[in-house]
Every structure is written in C-alpha cells, then in structure tokens.
Backbone as CSV, one residue per row, in Angstrom:
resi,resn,N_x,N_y,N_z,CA_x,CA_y,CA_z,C_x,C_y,C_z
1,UNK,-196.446,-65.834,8.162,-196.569,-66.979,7.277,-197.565,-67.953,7.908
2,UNK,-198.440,-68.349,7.363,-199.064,-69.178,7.445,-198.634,-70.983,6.772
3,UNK,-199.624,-72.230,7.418,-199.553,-73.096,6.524,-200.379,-73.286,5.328
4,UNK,-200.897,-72.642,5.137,-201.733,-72.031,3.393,-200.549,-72.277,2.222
5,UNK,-199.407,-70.968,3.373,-198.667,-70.773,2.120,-197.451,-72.029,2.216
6,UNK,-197.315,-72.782,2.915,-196.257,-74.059,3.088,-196.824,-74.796,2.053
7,UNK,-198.124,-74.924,2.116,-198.910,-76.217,1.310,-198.636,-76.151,0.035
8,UNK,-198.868,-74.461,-0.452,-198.679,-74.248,-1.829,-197.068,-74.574,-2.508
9,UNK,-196.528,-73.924,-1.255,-195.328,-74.463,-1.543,-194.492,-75.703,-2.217
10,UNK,-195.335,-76.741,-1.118,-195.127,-78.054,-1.610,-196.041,-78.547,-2.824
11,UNK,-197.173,-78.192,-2.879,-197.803,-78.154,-4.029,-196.900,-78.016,-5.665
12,UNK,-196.597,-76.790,-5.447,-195.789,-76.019,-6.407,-194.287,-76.617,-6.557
13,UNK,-194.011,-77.442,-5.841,-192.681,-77.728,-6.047,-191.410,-77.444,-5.476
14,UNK,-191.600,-76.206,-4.672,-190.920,-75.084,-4.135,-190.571,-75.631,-2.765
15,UNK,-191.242,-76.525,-2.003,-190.585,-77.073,-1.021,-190.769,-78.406,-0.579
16,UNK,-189.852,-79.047,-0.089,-190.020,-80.361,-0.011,-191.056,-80.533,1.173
17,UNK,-191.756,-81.762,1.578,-191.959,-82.741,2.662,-190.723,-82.758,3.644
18,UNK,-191.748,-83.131,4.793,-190.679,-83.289,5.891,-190.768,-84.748,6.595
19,UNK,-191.899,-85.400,5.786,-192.654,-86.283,6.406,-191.735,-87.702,7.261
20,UNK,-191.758,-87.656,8.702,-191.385,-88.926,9.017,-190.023,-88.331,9.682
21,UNK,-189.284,-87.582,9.720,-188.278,-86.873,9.997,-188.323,-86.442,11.466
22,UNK,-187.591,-86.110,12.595,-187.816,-85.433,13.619,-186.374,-84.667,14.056
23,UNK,-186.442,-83.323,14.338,-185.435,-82.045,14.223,-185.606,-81.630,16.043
24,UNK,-184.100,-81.434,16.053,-184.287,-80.890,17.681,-182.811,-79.764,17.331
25,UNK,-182.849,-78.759,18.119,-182.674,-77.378,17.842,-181.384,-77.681,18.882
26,UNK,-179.835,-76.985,18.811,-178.643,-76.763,19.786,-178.349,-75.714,19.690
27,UNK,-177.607,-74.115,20.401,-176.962,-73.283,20.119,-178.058,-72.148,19.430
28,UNK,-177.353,-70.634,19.343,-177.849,-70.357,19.330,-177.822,-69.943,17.567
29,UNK,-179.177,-69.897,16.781,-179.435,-70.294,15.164,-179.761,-68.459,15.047
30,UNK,-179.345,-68.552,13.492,-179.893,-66.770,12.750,-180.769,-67.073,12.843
31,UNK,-182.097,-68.042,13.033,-183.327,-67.600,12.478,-184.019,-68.414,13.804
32,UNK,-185.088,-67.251,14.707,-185.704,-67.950,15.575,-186.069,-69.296,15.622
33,UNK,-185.927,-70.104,16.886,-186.325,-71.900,16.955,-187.462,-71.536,16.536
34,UNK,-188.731,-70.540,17.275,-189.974,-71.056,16.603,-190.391,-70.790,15.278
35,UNK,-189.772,-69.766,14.454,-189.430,-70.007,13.159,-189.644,-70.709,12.425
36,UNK,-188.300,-71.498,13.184,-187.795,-72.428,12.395,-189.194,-74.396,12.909
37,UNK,-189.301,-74.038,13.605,-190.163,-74.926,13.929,-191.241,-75.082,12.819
38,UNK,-191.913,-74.023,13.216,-193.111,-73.382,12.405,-193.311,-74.383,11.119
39,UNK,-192.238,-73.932,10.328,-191.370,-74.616,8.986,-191.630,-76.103,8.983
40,UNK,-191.059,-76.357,10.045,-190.314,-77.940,10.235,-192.011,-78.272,10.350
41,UNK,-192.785,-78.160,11.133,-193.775,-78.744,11.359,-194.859,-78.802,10.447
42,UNK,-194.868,-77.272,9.351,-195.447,-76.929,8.624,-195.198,-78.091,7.171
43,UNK,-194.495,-78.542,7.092,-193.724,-79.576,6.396,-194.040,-80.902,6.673
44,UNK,-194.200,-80.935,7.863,-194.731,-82.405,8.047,-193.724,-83.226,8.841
45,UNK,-192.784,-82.341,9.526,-191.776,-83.345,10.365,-192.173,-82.881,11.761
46,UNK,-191.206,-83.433,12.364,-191.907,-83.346,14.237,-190.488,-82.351,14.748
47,UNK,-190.901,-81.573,15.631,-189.734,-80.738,16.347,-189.855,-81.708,17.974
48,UNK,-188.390,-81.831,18.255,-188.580,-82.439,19.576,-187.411,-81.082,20.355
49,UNK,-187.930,-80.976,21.455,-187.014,-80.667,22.258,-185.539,-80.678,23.123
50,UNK,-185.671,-82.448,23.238,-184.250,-83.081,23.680,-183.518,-83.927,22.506
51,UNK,-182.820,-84.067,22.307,-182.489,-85.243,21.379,-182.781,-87.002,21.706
52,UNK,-183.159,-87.665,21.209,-183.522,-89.290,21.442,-183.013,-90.185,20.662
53,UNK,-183.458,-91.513,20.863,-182.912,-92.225,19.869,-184.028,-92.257,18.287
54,UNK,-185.095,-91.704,18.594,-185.923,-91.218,17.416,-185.459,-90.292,16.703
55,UNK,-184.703,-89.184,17.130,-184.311,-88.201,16.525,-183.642,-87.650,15.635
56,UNK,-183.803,-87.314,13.881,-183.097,-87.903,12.985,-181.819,-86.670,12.616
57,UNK,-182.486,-85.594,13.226,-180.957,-84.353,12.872,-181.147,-83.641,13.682
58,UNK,-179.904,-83.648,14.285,-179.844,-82.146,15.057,-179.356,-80.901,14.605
59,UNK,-179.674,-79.931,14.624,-179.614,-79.019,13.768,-178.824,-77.890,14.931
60,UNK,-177.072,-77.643,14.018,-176.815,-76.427,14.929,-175.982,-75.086,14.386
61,UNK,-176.173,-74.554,14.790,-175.370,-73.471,14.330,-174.117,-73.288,13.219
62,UNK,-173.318,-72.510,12.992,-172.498,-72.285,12.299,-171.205,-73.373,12.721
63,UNK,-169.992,-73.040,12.774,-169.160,-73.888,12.897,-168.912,-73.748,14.576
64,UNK,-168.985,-72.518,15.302,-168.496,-72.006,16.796,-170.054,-72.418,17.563
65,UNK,-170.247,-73.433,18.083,-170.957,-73.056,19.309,-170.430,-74.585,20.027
66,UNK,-171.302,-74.713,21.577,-170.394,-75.328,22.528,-171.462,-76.900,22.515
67,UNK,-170.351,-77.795,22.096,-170.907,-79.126,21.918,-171.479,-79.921,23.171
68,UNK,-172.749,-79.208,23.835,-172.913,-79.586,25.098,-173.704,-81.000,25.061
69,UNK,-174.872,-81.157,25.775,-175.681,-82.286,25.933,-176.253,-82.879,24.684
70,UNK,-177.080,-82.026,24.300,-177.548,-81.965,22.755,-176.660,-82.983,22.087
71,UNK,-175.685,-82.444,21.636,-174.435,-82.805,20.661,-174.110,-83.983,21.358
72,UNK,-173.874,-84.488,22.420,-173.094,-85.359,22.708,-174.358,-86.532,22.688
73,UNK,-175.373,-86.520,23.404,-176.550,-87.335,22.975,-176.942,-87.712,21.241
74,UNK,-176.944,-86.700,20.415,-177.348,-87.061,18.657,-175.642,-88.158,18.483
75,UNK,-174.531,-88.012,19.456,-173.641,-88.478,18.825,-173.857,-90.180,18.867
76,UNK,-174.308,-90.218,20.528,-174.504,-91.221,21.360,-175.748,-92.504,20.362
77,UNK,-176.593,-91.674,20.045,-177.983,-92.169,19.284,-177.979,-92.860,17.570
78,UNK,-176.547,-91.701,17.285,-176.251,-91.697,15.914,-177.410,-90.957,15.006
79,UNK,-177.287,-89.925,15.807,-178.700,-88.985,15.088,-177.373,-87.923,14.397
80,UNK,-178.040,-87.464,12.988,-177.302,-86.896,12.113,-177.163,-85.398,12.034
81,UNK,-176.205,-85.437,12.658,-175.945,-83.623,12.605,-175.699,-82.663,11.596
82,UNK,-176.537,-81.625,11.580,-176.233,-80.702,10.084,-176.463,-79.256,10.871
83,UNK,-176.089,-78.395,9.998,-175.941,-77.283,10.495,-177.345,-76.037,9.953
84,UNK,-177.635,-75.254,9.914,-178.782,-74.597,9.657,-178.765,-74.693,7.449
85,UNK,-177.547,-74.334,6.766,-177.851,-74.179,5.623,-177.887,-75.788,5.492
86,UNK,-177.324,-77.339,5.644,-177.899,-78.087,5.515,-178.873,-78.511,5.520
87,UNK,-180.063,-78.055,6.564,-181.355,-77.788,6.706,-182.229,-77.524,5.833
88,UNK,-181.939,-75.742,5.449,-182.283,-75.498,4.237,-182.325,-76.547,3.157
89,UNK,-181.364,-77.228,2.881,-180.933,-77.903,1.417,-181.977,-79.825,1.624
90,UNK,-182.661,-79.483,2.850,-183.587,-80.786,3.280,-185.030,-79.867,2.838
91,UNK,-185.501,-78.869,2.550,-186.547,-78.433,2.728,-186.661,-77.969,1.200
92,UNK,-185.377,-77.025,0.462,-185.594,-76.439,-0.846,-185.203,-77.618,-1.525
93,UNK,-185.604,-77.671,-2.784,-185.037,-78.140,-3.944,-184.054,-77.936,-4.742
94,UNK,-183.340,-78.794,-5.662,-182.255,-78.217,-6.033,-183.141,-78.057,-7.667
95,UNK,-181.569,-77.057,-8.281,-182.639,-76.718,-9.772,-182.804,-77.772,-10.270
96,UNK,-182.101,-79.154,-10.642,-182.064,-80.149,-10.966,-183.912,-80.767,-10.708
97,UNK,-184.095,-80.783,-9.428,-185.438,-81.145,-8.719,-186.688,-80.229,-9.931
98,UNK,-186.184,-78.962,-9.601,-187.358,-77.815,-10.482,-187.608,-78.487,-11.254
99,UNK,-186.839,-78.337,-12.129,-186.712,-78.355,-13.799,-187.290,-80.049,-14.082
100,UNK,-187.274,-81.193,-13.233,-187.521,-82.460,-13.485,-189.411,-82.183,-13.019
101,UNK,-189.231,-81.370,-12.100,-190.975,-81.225,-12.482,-191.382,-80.763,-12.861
102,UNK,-190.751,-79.627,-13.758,-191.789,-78.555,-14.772,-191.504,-79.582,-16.060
C-alpha cells in the first residue's frame, strides 16, 4: 500500500483524516505496529513511541494484555485509551457518514 492509495481514500470518502491526533502503540496488536503506523501517518496523525502529555490515544490490544508503563502513563496524562477496532471506527466511516456524502 502506498499513500496514493490513502489519499484516494480520503478523497473518496472511504477514510477519514487523522489530522492533529497523535497514537502510541501497547501490547502485542493483530496487525503489525508498522502497519499500523503506515495508516496512522498516512492519514495525517503522528505515531509516537512513548506515551506524553501530547498524546491523544493509546491504542491496545484486545481485552488480555499487561497494563504496564504505557497504560499507566496515558492514565496519568489522561490520554484516551481504545483498543485496535476503536481505532478502526477513528479512521472508517460510518454508513451514516457515506451516504451524507454521496
């Protein structure tokens, strides 16, 4: 994948902006960090490595993994934790979204 095809994406409707946003990765995710980066950046948000007080979601796994530094820092910061399909639901549109732009 290229960002060709992100652009069109957002072009088309098909995926949101990320703009202004910054994502830092905990545990271990179904879909590779750089992946998932790729995405995030391709979008227009920033991937950070540690969590900060800039940092607007931390993004982790399913319900089982171990609430180490990561987690306890986004708690500390009040950075907003979501899990990988929350993620998703920041990037796709809902049909509601489609259908208001076709």
């Amino acid at each position: 994948m290229d960002t060709a095809v992100l652009k069109k994406g957002v072009e088309w409707g098909l995926l949101k902006r990320l703009d202004g946003k910054s994502f830092c990765f905990t545990g271990t995710m179904s879909v590779k960090r750089d992946d998932m980066g790729f995405l995030i950046r391709g979008l227009g948000g920033v991937v950070q490595t540690s969590v900060t007080r800039t940092t607007t979601f931390l993004i982790v796994p399913g319900d089982e993994f171990r609430k180490g530094s990561k987690y306890q820092a986004a708690e500390r910061h009040g950075t907003v934790i979501i899990d990988e399909q929350d993620c998703c639901a920041l990037i796709l549109p809902t049909l509601e979204e489609l259908l208001v732009a076709n």
